[in-house]
Every structure is written in structure tokens, then in C-alpha cells.
Biotite code that builds the C-alpha atoms (Angstrom):
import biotite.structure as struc

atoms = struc.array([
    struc.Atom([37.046, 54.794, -27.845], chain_id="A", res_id=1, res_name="UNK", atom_name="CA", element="C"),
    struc.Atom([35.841, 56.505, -24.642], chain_id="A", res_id=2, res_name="UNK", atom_name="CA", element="C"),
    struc.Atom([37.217, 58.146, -22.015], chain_id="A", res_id=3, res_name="UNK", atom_name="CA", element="C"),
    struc.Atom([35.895, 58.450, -18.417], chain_id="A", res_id=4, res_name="UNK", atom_name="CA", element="C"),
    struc.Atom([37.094, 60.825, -15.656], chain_id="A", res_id=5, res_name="UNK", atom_name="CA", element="C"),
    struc.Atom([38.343, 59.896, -11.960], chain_id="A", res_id=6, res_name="UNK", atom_name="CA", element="C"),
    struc.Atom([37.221, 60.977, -8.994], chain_id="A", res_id=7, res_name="UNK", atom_name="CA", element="C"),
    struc.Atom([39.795, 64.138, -8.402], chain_id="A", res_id=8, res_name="UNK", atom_name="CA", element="C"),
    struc.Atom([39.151, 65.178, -12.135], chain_id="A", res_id=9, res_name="UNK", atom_name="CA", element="C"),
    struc.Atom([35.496, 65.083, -11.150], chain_id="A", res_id=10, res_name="UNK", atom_name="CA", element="C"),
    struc.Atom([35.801, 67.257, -7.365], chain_id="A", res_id=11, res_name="UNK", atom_name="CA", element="C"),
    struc.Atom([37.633, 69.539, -9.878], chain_id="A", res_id=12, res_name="UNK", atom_name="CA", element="C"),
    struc.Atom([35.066, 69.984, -12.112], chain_id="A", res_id=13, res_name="UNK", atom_name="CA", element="C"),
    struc.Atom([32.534, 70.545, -9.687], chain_id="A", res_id=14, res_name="UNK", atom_name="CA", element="C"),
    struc.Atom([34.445, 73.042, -6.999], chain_id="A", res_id=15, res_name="UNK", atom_name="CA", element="C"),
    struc.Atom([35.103, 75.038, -10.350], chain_id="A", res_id=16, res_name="UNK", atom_name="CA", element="C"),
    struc.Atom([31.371, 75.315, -11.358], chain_id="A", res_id=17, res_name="UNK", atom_name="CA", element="C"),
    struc.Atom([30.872, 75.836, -7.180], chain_id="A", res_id=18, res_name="UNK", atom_name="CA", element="C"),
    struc.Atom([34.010, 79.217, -7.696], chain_id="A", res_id=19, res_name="UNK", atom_name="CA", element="C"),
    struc.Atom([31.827, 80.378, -10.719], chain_id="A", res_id=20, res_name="UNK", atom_name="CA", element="C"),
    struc.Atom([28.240, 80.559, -9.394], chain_id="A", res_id=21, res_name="UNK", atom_name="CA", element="C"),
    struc.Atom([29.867, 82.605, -6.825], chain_id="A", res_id=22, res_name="UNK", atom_name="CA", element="C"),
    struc.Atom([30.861, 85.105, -8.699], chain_id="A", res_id=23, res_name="UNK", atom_name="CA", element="C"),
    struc.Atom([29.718, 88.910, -8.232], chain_id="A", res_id=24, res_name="UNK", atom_name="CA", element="C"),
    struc.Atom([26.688, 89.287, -10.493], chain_id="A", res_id=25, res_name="UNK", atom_name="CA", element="C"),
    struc.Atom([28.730, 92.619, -11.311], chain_id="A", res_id=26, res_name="UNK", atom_name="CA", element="C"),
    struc.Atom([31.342, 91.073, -12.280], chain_id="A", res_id=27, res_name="UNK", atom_name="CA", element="C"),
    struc.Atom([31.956, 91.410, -16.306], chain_id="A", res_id=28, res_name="UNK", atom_name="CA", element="C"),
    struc.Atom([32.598, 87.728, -16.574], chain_id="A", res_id=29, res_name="UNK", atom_name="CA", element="C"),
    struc.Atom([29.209, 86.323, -14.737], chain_id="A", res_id=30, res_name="UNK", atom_name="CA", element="C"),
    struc.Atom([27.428, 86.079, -17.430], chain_id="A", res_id=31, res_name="UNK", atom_name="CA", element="C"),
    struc.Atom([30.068, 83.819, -19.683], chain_id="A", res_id=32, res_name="UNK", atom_name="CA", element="C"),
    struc.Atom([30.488, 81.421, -16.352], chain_id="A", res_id=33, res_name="UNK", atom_name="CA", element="C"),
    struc.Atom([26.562, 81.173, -16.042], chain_id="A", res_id=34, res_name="UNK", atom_name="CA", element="C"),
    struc.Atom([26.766, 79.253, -19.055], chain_id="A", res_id=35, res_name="UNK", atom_name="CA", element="C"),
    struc.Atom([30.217, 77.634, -19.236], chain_id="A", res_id=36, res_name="UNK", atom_name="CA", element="C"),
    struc.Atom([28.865, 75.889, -15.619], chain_id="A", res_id=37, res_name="UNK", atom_name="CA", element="C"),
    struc.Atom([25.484, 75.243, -17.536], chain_id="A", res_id=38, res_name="UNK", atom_name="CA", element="C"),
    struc.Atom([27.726, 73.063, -19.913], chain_id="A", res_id=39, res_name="UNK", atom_name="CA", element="C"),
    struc.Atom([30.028, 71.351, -16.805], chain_id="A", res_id=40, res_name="UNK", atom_name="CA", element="C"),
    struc.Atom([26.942, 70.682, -15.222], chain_id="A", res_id=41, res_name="UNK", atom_name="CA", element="C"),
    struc.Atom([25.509, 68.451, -17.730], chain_id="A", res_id=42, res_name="UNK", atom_name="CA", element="C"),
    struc.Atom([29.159, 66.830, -18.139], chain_id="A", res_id=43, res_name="UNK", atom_name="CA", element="C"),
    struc.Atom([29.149, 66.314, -14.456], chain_id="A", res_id=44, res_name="UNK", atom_name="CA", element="C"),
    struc.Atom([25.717, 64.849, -14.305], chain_id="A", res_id=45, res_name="UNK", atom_name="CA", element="C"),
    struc.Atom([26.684, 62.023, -16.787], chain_id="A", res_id=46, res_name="UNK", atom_name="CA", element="C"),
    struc.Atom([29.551, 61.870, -15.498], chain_id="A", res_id=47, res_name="UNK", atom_name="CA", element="C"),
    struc.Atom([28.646, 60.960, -11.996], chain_id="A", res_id=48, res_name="UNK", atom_name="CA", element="C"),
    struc.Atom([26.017, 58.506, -13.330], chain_id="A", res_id=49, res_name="UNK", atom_name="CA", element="C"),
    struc.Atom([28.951, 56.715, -13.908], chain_id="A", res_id=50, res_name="UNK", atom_name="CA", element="C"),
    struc.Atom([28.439, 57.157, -17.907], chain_id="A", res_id=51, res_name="UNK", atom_name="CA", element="C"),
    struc.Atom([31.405, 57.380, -20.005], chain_id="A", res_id=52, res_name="UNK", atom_name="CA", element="C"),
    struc.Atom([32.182, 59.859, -22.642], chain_id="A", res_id=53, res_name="UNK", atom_name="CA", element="C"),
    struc.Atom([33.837, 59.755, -25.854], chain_id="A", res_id=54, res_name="UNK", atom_name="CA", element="C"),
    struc.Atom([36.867, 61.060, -26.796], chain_id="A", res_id=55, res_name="UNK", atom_name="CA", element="C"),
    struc.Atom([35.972, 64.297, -28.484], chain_id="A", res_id=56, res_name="UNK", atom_name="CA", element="C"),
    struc.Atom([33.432, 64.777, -25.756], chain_id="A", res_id=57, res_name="UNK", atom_name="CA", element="C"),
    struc.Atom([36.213, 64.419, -22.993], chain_id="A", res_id=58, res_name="UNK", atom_name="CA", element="C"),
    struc.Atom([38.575, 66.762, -24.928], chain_id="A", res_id=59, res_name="UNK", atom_name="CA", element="C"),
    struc.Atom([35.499, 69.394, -25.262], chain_id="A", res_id=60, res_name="UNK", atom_name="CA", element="C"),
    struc.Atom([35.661, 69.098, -21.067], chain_id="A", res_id=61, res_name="UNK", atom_name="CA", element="C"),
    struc.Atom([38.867, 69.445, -20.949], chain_id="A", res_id=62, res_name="UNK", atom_name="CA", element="C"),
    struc.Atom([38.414, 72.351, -23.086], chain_id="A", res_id=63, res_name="UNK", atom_name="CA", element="C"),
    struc.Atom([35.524, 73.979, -21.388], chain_id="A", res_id=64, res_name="UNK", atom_name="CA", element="C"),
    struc.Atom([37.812, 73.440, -17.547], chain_id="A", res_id=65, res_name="UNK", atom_name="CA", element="C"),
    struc.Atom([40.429, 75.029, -18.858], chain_id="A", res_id=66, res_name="UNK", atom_name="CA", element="C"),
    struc.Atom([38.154, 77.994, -20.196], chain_id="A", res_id=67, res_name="UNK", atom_name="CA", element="C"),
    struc.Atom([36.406, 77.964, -16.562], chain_id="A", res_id=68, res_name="UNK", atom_name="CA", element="C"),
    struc.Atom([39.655, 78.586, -14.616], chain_id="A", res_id=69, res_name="UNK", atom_name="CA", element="C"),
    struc.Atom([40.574, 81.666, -17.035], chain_id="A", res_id=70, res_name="UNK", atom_name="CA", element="C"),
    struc.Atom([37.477, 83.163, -16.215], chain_id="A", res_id=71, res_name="UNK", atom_name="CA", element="C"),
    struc.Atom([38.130, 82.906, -12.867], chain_id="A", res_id=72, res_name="UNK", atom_name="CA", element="C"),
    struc.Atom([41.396, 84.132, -12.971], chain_id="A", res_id=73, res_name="UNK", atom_name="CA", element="C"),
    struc.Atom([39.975, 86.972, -15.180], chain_id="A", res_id=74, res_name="UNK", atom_name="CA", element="C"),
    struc.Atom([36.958, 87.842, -12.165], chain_id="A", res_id=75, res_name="UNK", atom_name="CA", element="C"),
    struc.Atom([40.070, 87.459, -9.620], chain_id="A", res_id=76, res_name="UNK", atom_name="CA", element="C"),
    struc.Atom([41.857, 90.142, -11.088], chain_id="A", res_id=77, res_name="UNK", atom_name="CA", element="C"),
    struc.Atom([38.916, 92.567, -12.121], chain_id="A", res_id=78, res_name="UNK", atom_name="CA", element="C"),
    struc.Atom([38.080, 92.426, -8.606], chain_id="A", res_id=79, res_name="UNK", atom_name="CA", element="C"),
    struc.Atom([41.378, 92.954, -7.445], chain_id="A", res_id=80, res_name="UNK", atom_name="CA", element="C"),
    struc.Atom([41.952, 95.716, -9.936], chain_id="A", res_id=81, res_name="UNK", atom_name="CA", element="C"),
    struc.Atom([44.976, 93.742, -11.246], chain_id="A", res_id=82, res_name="UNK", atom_name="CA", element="C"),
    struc.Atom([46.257, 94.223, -14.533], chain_id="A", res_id=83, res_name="UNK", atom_name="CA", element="C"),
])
């Protein structure tokens, strides 16, 4: 079975690669999102070729989004000095 993405799911994905380029190459956690948005970019490619994906490929997406927002979150508060 395969599983496809819609177009908010996609805008997601690539605003979140967009938040992680931008990050402070001082920041601790630019090197880890230079490669985690490697890997979205390639799903975001196929994705807006209008290819589908299968299921363990979606879940790996899903996987690697989730992952992309902690690191984020992570940058947010090292720059903040949060704790």
C-alpha cells in the first residue's frame, strides 16, 4: 500500500527544512538539521513530482518531521538560553 501526502502536509515539510537552513551556523544543532533537511529534501522532491510513497517510507517522514521540529525547538531554546 502507499501513502501520499497533501498539500498542507507538504508546505509543512518544506517551511520546516526553510526554519532549519536558517539556523545559526553556531548553533550546536546546525549540523544534525543540515542533514535531517538533506533527507526532507529528497522526500519533498518526490513528493512534489506527484510520486507516492510507501508506507514505511511515509512513516520514516513522519519520523524524520517530527525529529526536525525538536531540533528546532532545541536551537530555540539554546538561543534563548532556556532550560
Amino acid at each position: 500500500m502507499v501513502k501520499s501526502v497533501n498539500d498542507k502536509e507538504l508546505a509543512l515539510i518544506k517551511r520546516l527544512i526553510d526554519r532549519m537552513e536558517h539556523l545559526s551556523a553556531d548553533s550546536t544543532y546546525a549540523h544534525i538539521a543540515s542533514g535531517l533537511r538533506g533527507s526532507l529534501l529528497r522526500y519533498a522532491e518526490v513528493l512534489e513530482m506527484g510520486e507516492s510513497i510507501s508506507r514505511e517510507e511515509r512513516a520514516q517522514l513522519d519520523q524524520l518531521v517530527g525529529y526536525g521540529f525538536e531540533i528546532l525547538e532545541l536551537a530555540a531554546k539554546e538561543v534563548g538560553g532556556s532550560k
